[in-house]
ZALO-398135 format. One record per residue: residue in one letter; x, y, z of N, C-alpha, C in turn; residue number from 0. Coordinates in steps of 0.1 Angstrom, whole numbers. Example, Ala and Ser with C-alpha at 12.3 -4.5 7.8 and 13.67 -1.06 7.14 Angstrom:
<recs>
  aa    n_x    n_y    n_z   ca_x   ca_y   ca_z    c_x    c_y    c_z    i
   A    132    -57     78    123    -45     78    132    -33     78    0
   S    128    -22     71    137    -11     71    129      0     79    1
</recs>
This chain:
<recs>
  aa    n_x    n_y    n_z   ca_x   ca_y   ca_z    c_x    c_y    c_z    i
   X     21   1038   2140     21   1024   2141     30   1018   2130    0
   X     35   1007   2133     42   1005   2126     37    992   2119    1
   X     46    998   2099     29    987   2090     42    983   2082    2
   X     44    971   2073     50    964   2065     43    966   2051    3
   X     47    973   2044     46    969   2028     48    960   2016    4
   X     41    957   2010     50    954   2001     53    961   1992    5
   X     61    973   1981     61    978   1974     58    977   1963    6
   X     60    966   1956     69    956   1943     70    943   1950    7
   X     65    932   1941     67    925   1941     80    918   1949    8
   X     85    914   1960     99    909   1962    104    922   1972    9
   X     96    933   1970    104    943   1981     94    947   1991   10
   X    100    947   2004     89    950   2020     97    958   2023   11
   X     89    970   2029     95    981   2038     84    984   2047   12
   X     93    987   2059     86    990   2072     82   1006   2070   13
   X     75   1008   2078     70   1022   2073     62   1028   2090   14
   X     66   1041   2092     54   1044   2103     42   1048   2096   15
   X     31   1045   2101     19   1054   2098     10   1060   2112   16
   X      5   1067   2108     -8   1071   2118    -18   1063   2125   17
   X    -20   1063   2141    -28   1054   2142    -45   1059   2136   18
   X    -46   1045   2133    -62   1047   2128    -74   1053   2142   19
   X    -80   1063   2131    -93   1062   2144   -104   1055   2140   20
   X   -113   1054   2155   -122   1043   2153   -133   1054   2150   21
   X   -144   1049   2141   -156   1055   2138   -169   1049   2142   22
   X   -181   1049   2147   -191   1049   2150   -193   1028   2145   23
   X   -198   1022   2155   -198   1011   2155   -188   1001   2148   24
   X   -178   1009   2155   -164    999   2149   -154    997   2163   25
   X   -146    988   2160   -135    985   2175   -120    991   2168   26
   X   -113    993   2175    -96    998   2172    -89    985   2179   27
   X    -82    979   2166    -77    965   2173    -62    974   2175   28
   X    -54    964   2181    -41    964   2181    -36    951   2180   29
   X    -31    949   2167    -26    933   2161    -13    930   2166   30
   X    -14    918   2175     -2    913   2185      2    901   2171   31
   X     -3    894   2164      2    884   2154     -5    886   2141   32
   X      7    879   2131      0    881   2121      8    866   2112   33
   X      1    857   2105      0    848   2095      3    853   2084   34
   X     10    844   2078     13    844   2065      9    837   2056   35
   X      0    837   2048    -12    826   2043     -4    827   2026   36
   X    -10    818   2019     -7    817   2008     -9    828   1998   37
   X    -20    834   2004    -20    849   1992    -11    856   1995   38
   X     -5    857   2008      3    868   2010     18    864   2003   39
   X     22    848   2004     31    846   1994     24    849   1978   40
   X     18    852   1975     14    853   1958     18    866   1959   41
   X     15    876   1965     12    890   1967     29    889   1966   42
   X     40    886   1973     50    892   1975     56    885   1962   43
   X     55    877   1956     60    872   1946     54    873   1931   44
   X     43    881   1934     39    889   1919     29    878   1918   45
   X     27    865   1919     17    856   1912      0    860   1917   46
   X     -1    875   1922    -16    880   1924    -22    888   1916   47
   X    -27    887   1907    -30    895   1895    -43    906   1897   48
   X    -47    900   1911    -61    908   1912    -59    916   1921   49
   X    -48    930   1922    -42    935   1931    -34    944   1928   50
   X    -31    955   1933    -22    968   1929    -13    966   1939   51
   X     -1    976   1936      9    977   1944      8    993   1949   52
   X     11    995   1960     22    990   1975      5    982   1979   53
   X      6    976   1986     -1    967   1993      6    961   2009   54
   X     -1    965   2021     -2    958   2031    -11    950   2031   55
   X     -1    937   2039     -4    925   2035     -7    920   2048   56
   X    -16    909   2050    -17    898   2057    -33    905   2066   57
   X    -39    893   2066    -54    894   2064    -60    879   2078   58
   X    -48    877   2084    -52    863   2090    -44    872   2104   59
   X    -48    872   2115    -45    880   2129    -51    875   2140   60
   X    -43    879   2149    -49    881   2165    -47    892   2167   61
   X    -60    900   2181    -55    911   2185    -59    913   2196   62
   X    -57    926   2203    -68    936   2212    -72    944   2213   63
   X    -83    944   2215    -91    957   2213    -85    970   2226   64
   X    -83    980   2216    -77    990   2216    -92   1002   2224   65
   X    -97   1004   2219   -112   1009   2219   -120   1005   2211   66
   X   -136   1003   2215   -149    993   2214   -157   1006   2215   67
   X   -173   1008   2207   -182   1012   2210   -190   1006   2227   68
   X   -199   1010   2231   -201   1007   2244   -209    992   2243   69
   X   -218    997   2230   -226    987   2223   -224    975   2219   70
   X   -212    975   2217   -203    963   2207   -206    949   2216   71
   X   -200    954   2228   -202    939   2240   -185    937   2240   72
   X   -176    943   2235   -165    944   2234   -155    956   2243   73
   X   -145    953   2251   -142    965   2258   -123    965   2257   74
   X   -118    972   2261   -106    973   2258    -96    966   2268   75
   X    -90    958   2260    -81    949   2264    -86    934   2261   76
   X    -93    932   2256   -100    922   2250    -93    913   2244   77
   X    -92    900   2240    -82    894   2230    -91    890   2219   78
   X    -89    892   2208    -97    887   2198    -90    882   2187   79
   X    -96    878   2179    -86    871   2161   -100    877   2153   80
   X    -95    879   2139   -103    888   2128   -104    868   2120   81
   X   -119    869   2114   -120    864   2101   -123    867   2094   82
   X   -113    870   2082   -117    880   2070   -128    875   2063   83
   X   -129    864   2063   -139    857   2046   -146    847   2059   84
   X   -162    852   2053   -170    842   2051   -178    835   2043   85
   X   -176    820   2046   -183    816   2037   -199    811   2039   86
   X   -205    808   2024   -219    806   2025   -224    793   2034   87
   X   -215    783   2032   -217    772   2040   -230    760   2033   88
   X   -233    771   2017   -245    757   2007   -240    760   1994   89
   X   -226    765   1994   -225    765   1977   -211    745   1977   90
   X   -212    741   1965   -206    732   1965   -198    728   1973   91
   X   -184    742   1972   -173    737   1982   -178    738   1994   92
   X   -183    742   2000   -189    742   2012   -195    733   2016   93
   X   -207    724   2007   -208    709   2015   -195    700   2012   94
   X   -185    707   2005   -172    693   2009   -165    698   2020   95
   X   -168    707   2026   -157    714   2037   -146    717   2033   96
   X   -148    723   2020   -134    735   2016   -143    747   2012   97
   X   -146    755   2026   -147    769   2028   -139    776   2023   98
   X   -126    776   2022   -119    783   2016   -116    787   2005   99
   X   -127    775   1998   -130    782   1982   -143    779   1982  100
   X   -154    784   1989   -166    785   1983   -165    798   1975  101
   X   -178    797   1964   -178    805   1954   -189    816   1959  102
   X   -192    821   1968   -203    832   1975   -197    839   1986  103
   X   -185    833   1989   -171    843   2001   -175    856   2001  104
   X   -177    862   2013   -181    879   2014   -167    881   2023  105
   X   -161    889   2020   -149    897   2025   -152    909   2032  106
   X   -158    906   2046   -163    914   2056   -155    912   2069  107
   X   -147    915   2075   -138    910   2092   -153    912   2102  108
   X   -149    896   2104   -158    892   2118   -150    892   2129  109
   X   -148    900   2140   -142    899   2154   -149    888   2159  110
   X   -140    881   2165   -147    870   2178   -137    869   2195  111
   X   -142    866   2202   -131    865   2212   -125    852   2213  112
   X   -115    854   2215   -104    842   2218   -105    834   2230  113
   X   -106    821   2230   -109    820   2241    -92    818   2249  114
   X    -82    820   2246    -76    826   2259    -72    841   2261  115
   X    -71    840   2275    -71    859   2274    -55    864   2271  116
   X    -44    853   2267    -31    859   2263    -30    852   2250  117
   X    -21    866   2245    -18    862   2226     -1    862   2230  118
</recs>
């Protein structure tokens, strides 16, 4: 598959890798899009301190599911988008509706389905 790095700060190289396999209650996406969110500009520009290098980047997607456990309720060809962070929804930022910086964020990918069936 083909994955984008960043190596260094300021340098990206394409790279092939292996496809992933899927393990016991997990899905195998295949990512049709990918966002470019503000960390991923800090990441490529060095201003991310809490982070090593080479680093693949980008954490905001759409996909489809590739292969699904049977159990999942998920099957293949599915359209889905990943959300990486959620939040608590009762720490401060959170009652002002900036989720995006609540201070209790668990960095777990929730699959959900898209509600259209093309990306």
């Amino acid at each position: 598959m083909l994955t984008i790095i960043c190596e260094t700060p300021g340098a990206l190289k394409a790279e092939q890798r292996e496809k992933p396999v899927r393990g016991d209650n997990e899905v195998l996406l295949r990512v049709k899009r990918v966002g470019v969110c503000g960390t991923d500009l800090h990441i490529f520009t060095g201003n991310q301190p809490y982070l090593s290098y080479p680093r693949v980047m980008g954490h905001e997607l759409s996909s489809v599911i590739e292969e699904a456990d049977a159990s999942s309720g998920l099957k293949a060809g599915d359209t889905v988008y990943v959300m990486p962070y959620l939040s608590c929804g009762e720490c401060i930022a959170c009652r002002q509706d900036k989720t995006n910086c609540c201070v209790n964020t668990r960095c777990s990918a929730f699959i959900a389905m898209a509600r259209s069936r093309s990306i």
